[in-house]
N, C-alpha and C positions, 0 to 999 in steps of 0.2 A: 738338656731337654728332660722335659720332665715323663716319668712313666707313668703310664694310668694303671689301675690296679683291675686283676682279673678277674672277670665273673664266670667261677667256678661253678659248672651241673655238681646236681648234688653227690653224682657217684665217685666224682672228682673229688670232694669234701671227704668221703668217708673213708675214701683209699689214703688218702693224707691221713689222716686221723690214723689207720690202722698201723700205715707207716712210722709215725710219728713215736708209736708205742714200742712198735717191733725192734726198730732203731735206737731208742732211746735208750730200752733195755740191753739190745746187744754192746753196743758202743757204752754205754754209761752209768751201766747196770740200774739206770730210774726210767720210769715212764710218767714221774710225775712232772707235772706241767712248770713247777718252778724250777727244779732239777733240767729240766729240756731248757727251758728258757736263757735260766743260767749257763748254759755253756753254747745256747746261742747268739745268748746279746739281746734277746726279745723281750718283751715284759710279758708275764705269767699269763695275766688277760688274753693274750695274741695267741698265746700257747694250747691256752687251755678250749679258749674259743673253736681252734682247730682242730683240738682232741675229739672234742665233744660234735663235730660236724655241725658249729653255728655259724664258723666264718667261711663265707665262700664267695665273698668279694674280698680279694687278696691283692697285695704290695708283690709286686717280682721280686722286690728285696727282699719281704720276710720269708716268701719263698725259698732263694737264696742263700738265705741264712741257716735255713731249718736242714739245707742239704749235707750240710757238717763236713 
């Protein structure tokens, strides 16, 4: 079955986003989007798009992924 990707309110975007940084640093000492990407399996785009609060129609998987 196939999953449909989530449409994220924008507060929801930017908590990710803040996340994304706070975690990234702790766990992997980068916050940069190719650094996050890489040690999620995601491509930078997906990454960076999330940092920045532009993706907020999201995959559960890339969700999933980003949970580390």
């Amino acid at each position: 079955m196939t999953m449909r990707n989530l449409n994220l309110a924008p507060e929801a975007c930017t908590r990710i986003a803040v996340v994304l940084v706070r975690e990234g640093m702790k766990r992997y000492g980068t916050a940069s989007a190719r650094g996050l990407a890489a040690h999620a399996g995601l491509d930078y785009r997906t990454v960076s798009a999330l940092k920045q609060g532009r993706a907020c129609f999201v995959s559960p998987n890339t969700l999933a992924k980003l949970e580390y």
